[in-house]
C-alpha positions as CSV (number, residue, x, y, z in Angstrom):
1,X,112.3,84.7,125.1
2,X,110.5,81.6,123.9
3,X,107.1,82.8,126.0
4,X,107.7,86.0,124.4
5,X,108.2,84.8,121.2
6,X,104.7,82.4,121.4
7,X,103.1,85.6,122.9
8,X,103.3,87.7,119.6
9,X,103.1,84.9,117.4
10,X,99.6,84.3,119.5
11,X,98.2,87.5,119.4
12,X,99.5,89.8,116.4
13,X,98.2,87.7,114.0
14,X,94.9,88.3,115.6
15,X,95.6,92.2,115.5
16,X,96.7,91.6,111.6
17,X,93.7,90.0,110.2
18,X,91.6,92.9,112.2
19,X,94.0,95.4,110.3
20,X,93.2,92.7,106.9
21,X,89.2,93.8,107.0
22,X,90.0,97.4,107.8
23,X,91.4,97.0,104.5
24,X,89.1,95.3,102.6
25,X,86.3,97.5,103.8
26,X,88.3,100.2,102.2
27,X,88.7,98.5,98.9
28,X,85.0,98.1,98.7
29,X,85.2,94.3,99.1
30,X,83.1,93.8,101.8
31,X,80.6,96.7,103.4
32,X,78.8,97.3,106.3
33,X,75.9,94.9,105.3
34,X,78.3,92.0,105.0
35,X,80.3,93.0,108.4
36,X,76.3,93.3,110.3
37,X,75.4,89.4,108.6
38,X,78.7,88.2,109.3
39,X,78.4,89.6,112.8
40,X,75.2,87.7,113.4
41,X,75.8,84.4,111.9
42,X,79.1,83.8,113.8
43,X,76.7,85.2,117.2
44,X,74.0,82.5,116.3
45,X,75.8,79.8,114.2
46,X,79.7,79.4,114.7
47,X,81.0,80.8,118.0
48,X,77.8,78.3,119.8
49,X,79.5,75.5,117.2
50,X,83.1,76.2,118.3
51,X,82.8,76.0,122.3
52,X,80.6,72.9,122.0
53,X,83.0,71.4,120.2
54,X,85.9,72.2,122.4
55,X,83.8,71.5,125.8
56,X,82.4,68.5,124.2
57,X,85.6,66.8,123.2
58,X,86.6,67.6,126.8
59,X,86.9,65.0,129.8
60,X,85.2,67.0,132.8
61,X,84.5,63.3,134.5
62,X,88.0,62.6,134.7
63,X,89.7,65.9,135.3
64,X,87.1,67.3,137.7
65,X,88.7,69.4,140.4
66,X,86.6,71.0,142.9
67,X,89.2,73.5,144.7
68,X,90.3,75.0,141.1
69,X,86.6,74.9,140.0
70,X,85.5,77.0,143.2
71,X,88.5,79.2,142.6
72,X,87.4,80.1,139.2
73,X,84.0,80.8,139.5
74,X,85.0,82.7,142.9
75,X,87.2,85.1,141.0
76,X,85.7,85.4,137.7
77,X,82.3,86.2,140.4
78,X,84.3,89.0,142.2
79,X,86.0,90.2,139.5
80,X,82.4,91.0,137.5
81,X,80.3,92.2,140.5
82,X,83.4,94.7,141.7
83,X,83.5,96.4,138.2
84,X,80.1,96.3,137.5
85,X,79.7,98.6,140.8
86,X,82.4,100.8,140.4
87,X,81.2,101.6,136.5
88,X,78.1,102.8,138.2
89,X,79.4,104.6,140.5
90,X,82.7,106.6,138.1
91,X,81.1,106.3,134.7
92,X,78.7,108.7,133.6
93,X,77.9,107.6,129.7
94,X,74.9,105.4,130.5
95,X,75.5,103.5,127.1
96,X,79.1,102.7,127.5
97,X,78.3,101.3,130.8
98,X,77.5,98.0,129.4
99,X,80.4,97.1,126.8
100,X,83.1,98.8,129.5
101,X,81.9,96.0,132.1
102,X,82.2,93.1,129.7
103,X,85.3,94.2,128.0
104,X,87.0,94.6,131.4
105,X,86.3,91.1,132.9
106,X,85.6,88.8,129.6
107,X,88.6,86.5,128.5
108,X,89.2,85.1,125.2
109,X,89.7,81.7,127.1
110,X,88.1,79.5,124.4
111,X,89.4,80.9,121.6
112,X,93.0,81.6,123.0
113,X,93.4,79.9,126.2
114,X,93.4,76.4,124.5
115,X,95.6,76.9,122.3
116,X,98.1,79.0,124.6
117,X,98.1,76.3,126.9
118,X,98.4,73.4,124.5
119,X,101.3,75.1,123.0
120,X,103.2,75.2,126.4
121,X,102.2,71.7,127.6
122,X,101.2,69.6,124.7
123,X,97.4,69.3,126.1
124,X,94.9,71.7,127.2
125,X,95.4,70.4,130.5
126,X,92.8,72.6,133.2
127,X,91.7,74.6,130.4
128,X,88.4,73.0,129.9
129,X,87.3,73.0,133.5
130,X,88.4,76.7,133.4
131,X,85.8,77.3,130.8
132,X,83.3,75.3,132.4
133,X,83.9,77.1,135.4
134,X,84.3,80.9,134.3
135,X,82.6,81.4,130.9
136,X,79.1,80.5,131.2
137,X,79.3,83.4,134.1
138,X,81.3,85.4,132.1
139,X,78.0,84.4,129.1
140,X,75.5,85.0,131.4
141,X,76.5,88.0,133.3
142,X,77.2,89.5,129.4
143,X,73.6,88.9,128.4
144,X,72.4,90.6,132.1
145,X,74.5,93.5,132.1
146,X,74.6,94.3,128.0
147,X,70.2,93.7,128.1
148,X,69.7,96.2,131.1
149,X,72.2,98.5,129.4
150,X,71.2,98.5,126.2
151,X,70.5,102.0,124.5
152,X,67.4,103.3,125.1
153,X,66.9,101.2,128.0
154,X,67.6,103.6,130.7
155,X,68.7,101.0,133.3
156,X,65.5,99.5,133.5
157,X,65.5,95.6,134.4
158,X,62.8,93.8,132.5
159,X,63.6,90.2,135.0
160,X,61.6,88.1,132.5
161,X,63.1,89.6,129.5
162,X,66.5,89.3,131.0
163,X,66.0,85.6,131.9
164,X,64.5,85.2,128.3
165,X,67.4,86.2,127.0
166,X,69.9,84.6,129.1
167,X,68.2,81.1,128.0
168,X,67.6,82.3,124.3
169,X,71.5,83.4,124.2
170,X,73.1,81.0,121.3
171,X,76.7,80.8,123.2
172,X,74.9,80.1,126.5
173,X,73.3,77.2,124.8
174,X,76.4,76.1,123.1
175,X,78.3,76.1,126.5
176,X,75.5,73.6,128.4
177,X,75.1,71.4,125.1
178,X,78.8,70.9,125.0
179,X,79.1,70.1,129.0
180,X,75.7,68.0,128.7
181,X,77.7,66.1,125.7
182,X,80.9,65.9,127.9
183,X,79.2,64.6,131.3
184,X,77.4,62.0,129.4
185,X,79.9,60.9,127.5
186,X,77.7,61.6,124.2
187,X,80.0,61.4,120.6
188,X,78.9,62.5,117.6
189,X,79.8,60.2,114.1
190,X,82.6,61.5,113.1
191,X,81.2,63.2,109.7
192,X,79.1,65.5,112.0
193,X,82.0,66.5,114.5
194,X,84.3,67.2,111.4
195,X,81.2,69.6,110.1
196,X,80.8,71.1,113.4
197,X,84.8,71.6,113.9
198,X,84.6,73.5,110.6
199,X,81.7,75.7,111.1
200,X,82.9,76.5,114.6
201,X,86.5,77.5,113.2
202,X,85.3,79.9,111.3
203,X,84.4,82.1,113.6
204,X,88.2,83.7,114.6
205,X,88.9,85.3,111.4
206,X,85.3,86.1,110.2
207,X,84.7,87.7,113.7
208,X,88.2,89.7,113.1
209,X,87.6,91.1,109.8
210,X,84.0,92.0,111.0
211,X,85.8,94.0,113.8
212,X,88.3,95.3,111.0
213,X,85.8,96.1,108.5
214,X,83.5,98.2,110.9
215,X,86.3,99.6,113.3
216,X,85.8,103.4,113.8
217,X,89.0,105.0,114.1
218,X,88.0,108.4,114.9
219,X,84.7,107.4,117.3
220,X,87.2,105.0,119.1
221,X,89.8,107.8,119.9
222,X,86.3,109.8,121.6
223,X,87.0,106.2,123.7
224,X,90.4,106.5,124.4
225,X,89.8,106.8,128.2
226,X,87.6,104.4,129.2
227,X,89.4,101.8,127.0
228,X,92.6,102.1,128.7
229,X,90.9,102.0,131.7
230,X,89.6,98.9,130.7
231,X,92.6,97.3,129.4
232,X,94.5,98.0,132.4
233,X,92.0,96.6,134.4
234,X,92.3,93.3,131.8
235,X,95.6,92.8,131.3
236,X,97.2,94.1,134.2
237,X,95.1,94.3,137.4
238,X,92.8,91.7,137.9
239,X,96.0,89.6,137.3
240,X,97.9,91.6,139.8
241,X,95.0,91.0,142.5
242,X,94.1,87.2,141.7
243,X,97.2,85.5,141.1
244,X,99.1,86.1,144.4
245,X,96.0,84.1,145.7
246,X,96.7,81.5,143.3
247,X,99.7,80.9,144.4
248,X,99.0,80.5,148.1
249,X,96.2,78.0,147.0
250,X,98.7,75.9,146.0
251,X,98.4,76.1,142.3
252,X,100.6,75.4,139.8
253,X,101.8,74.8,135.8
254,X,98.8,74.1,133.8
255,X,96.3,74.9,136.6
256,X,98.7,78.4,136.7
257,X,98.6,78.5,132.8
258,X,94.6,78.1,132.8
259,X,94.3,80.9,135.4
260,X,96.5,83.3,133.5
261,X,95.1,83.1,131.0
262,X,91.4,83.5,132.5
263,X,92.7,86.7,134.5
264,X,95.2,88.1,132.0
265,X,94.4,87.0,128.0
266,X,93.0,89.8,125.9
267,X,88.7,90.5,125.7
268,X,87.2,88.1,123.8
269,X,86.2,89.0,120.6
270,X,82.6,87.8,121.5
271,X,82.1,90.7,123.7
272,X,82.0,92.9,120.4
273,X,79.8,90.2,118.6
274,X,77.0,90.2,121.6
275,X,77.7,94.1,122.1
276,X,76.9,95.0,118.5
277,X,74.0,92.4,118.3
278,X,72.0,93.4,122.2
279,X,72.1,97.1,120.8
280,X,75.6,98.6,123.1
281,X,78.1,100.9,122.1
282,X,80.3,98.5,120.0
283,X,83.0,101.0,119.3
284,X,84.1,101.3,122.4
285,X,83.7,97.0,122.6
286,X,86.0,97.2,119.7
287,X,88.4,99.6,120.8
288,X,88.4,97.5,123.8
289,X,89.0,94.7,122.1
290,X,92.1,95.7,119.7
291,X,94.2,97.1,122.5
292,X,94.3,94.7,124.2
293,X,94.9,92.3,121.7
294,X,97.8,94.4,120.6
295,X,99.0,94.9,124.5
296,X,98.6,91.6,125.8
297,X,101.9,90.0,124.0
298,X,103.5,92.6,126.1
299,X,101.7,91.8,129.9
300,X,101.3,87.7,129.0
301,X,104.9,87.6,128.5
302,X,105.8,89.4,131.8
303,X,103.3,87.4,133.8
304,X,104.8,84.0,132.4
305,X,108.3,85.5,133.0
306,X,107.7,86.3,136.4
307,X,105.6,83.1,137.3
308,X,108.5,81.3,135.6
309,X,111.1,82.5,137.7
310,X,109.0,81.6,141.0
311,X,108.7,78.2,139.6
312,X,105.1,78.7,139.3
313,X,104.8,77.2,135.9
């Protein structure tokens, strides 16, 4: 009951203040101009601000495991290439092909898995070497797959454009800043890491009601299909396939915690923010994003239950 109860209180809030700018759209209090500059200052100002911060602040030195490390990026590797190939080979809408991929692999681990897991334990534990592990692939692989995508494109792959981009991408340079700063052991005075920590936590609840505010109701039910498809494969089987291996590599509590919640947390909200701003179909990215937000109090909870009574975590 008490994961079920952190569950919800973890995830509807998010689904509320989505709900919140659906409503202030329709009051006239913001528009569609406000949503579109809100969308691309959190992309190029506050989400880069908010996972240097948390990577920064982290102790990679200390806490460096290799075997979870591998596992990670061995997983989080697998789990993009083997949806990425099956979208090509089942999906026919060329321009969904992009946002499906990302919505079905990409985690909210910095913006929910710290908190999840801090909640649970009292410290982030693993968490950061999660995120150093799986979400400058999940970052990289984003800014691949959403460039040769994009509309208009026709699958082309421009290599030095691609690259470009993959250097250029704000989030990618937030992640290596904030490791760089970690590895060195590099503080910032203390007025400049309070600024930062404020920009950076803006970018939950303006990213949510920019989701809200633009959210499509009737385009995303033309999505229904391949957004269950995608949550299912979020929330329920890359979780079902990855764990079990988890388990027989020996790991356990926060290293557990940290890999449920890189397997089985709901898309990250950035997946709309880069989807919307590299010219992919960000209703369906949206769509995506909501139901399994609204789902994953639901599948979190049964994961934890079950782990819980295997003494897993």
């Amino acid at each position: 009951m008490e994961s079920f109860i952190y569950s919800v209180n973890a995830t509807v809030p998010i689904f509320l203040v989505m709900i919140v700018g659906g409503i202030l759209r329709k009051l006239n209090i913001i528009d569609e101009h406000f949503a579109n500059v809100a969308n691309k200052f959190v992309f190029v100002v506050t989400l880069p601000l908010m996972v240097f911060s948390d990577l920064a602040a982290a102790d990679f030195r200390a806490e460096f495991d290799p075997k979870f490390v591998i596992y990670c990026m061995a997983v989080t590797l697998l789990s993009i290439c083997a949806i990425w190939v099956l979208t090509e080979i089942f999906m026919k809408e060329e321009d969904s092909k992009g946002s499906f991929v990302q919505g079905a692999y990409r985690s909210s681990a910095a913006i929910l898995g710290m908190a999840f897991i801090k909640n649970m334990y009292r410290d982030t534990g693993m968490a950061p070497l999660m995120i150093i592990a799986a979400v400058p692939l999940y970052n990289i692989f984003a800014v691949i797959i959403l460039t040769v995508k994009a509309k208009g494109n026709k699958g082309r792959v421009n290599f030095r454009k691609t690259f470009i981009n993959i250097l250029k991408n704000p989030i990618i340079i937030g992640i290596f800043a904030g490791v760089l700063f970690s590895v060195l052991g590099i503080r910032l005075p203390n007025i400049l890491t309070k600024t930062v920590n404020m920009i950076g936590d803006m970018t939950t609840p303006l990213a949510l009601i920019c989701i809200g505010a633009t959210f499509e109701g009737r385009k995303a039910i033309k999505k229904l299909v391949p957004t269950c498809i995608a949550t299912a494969l979020k929330l329920v089987i890359l979780p079902a396939l990855f764990l079990p291996v988890a388990i027989l590599l020996g790991f356990r509590n926060q290293e557990m915690m940290a890999i449920v919640i890189m397997l089985g947390s709901p898309t990250t909200i950035s997946s709309y923010i880069m989807a919307k701003n590299m010219n992919n179909d960000a209703v369906l990215s949206s769509s995506i994003i909501v139901l399994t937000t609204l789902l994953s109090s639901l599948t979190l909870t049964g994961i934890i239950f079950i782990l819980r009574l295997g003494g897993y975590v």
